[in-house]
C-alpha positions in Angstrom: -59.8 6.8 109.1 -56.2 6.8 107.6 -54.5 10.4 108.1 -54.9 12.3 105.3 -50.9 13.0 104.1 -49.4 16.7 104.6 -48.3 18.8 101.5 -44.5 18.7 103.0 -44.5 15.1 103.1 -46.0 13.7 99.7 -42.7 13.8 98.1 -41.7 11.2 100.6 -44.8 9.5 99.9 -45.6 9.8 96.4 -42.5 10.5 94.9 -44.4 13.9 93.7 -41.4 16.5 93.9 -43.6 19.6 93.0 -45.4 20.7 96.6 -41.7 20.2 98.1 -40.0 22.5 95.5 -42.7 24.8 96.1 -42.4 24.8 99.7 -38.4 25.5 99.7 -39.4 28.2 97.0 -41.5 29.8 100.0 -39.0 29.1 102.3 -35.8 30.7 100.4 -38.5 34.0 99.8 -39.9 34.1 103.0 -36.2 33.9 104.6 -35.0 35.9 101.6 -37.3 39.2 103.3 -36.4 38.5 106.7 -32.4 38.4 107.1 -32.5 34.8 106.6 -34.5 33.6 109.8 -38.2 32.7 110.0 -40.2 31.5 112.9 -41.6 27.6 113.5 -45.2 29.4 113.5 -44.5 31.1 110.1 -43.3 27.6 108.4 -46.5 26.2 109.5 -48.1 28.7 108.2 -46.8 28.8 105.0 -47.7 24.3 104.8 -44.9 23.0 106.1 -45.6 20.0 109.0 -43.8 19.0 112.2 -42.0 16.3 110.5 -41.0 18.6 107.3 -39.2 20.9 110.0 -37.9 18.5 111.5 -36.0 16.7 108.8 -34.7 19.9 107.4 -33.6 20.7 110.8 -31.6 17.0 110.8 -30.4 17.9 107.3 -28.7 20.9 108.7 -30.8 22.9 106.1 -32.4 24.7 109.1 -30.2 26.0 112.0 -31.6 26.4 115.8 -30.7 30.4 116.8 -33.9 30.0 119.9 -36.6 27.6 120.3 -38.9 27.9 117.6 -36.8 30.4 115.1 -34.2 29.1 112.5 -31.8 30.5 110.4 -31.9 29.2 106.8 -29.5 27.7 104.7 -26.8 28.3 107.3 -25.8 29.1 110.7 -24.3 32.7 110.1 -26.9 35.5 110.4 -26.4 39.0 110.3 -27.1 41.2 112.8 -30.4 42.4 111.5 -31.3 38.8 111.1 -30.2 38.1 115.0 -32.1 41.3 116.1 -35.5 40.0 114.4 -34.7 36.5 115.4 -34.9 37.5 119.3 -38.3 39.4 118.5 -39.8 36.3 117.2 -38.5 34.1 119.9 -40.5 36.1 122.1 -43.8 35.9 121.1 -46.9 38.3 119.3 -46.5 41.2 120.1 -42.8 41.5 120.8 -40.4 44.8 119.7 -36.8 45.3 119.7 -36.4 48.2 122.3 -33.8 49.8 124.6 -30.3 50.0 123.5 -30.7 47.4 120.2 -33.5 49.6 119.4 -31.0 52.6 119.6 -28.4 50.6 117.0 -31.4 49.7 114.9 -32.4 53.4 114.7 -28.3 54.4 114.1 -28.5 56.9 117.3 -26.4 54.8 119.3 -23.9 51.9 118.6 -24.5 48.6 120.6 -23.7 44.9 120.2 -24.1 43.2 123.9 -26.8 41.1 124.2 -29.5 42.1 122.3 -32.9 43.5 124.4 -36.7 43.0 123.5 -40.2 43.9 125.0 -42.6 41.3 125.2 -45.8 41.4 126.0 -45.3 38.0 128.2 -42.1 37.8 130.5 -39.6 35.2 129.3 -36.4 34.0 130.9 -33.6 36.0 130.3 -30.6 34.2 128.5 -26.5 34.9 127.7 -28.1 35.7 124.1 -31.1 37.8 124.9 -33.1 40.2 127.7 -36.6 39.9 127.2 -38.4 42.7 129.2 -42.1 42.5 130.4 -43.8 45.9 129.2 -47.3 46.9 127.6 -46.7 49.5 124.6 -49.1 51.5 123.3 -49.7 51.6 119.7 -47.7 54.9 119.1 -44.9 53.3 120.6 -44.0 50.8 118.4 -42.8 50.5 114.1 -41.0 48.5 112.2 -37.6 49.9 110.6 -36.0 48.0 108.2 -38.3 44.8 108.6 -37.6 44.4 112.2 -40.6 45.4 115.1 -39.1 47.8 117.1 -40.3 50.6 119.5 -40.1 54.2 117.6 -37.2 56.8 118.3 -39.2 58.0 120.7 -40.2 55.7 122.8 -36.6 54.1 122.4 -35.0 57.3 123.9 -37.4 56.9 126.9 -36.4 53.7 127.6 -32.8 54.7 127.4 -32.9 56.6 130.5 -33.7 53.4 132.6 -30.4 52.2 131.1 -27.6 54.9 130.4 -26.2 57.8 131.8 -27.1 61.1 131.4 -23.7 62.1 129.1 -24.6 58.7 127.3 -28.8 59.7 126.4 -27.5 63.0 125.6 -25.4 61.9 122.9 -27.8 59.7 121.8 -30.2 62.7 121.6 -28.0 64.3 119.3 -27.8 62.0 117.3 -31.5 61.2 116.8 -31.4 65.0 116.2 -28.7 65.0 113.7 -30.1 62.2 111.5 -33.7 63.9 111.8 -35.7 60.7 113.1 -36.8 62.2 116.3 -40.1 64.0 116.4 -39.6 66.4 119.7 -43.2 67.2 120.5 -44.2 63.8 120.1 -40.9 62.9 122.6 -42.6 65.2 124.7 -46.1 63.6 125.0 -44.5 60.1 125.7 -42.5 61.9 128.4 -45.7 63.2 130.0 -47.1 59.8 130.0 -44.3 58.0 131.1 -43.1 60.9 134.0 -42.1 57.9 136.5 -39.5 56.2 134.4 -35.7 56.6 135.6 -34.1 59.6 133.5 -37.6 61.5 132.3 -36.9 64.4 134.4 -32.9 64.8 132.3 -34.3 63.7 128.7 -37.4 66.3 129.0 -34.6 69.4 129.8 -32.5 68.0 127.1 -35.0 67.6 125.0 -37.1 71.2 125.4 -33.8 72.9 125.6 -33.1 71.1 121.3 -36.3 71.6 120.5 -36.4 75.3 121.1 -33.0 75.5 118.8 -34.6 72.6 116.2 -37.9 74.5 115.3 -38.1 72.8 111.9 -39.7 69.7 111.9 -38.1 66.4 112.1 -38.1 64.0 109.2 -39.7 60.9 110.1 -38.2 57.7 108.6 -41.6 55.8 109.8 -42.7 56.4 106.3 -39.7 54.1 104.8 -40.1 51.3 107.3 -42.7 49.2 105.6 -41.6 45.4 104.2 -41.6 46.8 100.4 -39.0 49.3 101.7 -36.2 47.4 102.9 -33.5 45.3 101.5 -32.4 42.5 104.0 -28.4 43.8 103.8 -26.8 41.8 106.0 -23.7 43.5 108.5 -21.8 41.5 110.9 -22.6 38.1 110.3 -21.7 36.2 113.1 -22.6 32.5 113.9 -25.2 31.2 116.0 -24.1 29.8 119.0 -27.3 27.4 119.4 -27.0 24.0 118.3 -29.8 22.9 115.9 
């Protein structure tokens, strides 16, 4: 039986231009809401086939960043759009986490290479550090668009990773922009009381929250995808060939 043609290619076949303009038209939205990247798995998703990618990829109308993701349009992404690029080169499941995380958040600056958890380990390139962790529901948001793991859980994982001086400013400034919830920093701290730099963060922590008794305003409730515009900061090129 002959194959049955795919949407993406019956322009090439039929000379019918309407499923290919409506395909782009997907494309330029879906890209449109995420910083200008998009996944492999989401283009098939939204009808597009192997070959489709693949000649937009040859007409330079897709850009490699990893294996799978693309930016679109162009090879100059923000850094938002390299941030969620990394989280979906690694997989279901996968968060922005550690310092990234922190610059996500705005409690600490940070622009080395950029740091994910994955639910699967995967090997660590000069663009990206993919750590191998199981979160827990609570532990993980999305800000701005992007997966990421909550303040929280972010200023946990900062412990493992900076000094004392360094988590304490960070602290403050989770405090100071009122996206840190201290008792619930407190319950991840008694789950998590063997990770490197629990035992400073929980002083540090008890000693703010005893001067902080009003309650923290949570910017979980602004994360959602109708409640961020994809403005894209520091565009820099990507350094993958398509």
């Amino acid at each position: 039986m002959a194959r049955r043609p795919h949407t993406s290619e019956l322009s090439d076949q039929t000379g019918t231009k309407g499923p290919l303009r409506a395909l782009d038209a997907a494309l330029a939205a879906l890209a449109a809401r995420q910083f200008g990247v998009v996944s492999r798995l989401q283009l098939l998703a939204a009808g597009f086939s192997d070959r489709a990618i693949r000649r937009r990829l040859e007409a330079k109308r897709l850009h490699r960043i990893y294996a799978g993701v693309y930016a679109v349009g162009h090879p100059r992404v923000c850094r938002e759009g390299r941030w969620l690029a990394a989280v979906l080169a690694c997989g279901e499941g996968a968060v922005l986490s550690h310092r990234s995380a922190a610059a996500l958040w705005g409690i600490r600056d940070y622009d080395g290479r950029i740091e994910v958890t994955a639910r699967h380990a995967h090997r660590r390139g000069s663009l990206l550090v993919a750590r191998r962790s199981s979160l827990e529901r609570d532990e993980i948001t999305a800000h701005r668009g992007i997966p990421a793991t909550t303040v929280e859980r972010t200023l946990v994982d900062l412990g493992a990773v900076l000094e004392p001086h360094q988590l304490d400013r960070a602290l403050r400034e989770a405090e100071y922009l009122r996206v840190v919830d201290f008792a619930e920093l407190e319950r991840l701290l008694d789950r998590h009381t063997r990770k490197r730099g629990t035992r400073h963060l929980r002083s540090a922590s008890s000693e703010r929250r005893n001067r902080s008794p009003e309650p923290a305003r949570s910017l979980r409730t602004a994360s959602g995808p109708s409640s961020w515009m994809p403005i894209c900061r520091h565009p820099a090129s990507t350094t993958r060939s398509s």
